[in-house]
C-alpha positions in Angstrom: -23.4 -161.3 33.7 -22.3 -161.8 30.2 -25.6 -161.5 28.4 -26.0 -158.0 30.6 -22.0 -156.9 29.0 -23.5 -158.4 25.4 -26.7 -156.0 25.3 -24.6 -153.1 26.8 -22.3 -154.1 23.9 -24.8 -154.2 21.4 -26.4 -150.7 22.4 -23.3 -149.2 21.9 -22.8 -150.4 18.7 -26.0 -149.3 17.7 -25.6 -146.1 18.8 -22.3 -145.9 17.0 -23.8 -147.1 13.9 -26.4 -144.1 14.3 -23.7 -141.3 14.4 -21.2 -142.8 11.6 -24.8 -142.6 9.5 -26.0 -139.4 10.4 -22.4 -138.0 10.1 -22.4 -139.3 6.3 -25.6 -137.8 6.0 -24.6 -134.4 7.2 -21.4 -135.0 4.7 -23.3 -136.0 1.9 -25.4 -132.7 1.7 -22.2 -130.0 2.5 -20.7 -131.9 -0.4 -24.0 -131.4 -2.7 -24.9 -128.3 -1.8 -20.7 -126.7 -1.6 -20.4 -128.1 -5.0 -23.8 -126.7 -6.2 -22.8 -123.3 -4.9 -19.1 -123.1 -4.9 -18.9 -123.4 -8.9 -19.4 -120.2 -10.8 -20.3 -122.0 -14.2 -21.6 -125.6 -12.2 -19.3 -127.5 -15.4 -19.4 -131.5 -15.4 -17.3 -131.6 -12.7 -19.3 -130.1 -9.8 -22.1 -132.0 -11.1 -20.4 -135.3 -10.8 -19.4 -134.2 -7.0 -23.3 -132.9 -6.7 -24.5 -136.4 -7.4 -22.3 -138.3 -5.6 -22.7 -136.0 -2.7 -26.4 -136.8 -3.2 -25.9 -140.2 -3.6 -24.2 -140.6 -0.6 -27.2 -138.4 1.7 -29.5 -141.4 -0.4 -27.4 -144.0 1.2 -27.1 -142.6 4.9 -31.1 -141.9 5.2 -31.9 -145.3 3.5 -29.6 -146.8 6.3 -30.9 -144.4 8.8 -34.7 -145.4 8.1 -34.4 -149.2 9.9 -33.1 -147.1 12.9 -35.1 -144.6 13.4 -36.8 -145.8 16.3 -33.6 -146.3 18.3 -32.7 -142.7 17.2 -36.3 -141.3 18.2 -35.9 -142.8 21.4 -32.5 -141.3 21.8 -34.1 -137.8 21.2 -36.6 -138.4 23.8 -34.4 -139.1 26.4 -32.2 -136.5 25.8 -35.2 -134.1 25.7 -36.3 -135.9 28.5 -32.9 -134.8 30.6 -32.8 -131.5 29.8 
């Protein structure tokens, strides 16, 4: 019983560990690309939030990469149910 409540445990942190990455992903570029467009003259400051907007959508997909298989499965079985 418990290793069944540890692996249902595990999954589920997994899975949250996917979203919170693909969330700062998602951030990460909105924050690039608003900063990029938003700024009429693009002055040191929207550059500074460009890069770290950028640097940030670096961080996420090279976190993301070790779990892409975990997230390709969760595509195919969402595909699968709909």
């Amino acid at each position: 019983m418990k290793k069944s409540f540890n692996a249902m445990d595990h999954s589920k942190k997994t899975e949250i560990k996917l979203i919170i990455y693909l969330l700062m992903f998602v951030a990460g570029l909105v924050v690039a690309i608003g900063a990029y467009t938003k700024d009429v003259n693009y002055g040191p400051i929207a550059q500074l939030v460009t890069v770290i907007g950028l640097i940030i959508t670096l961080c996420a997909g090279v976190l993301l990469f070790p779990s892409r298989h975990e997230l390709s499965k969760k595509i195919e079985k969402i595909k699968k149910c709909h």
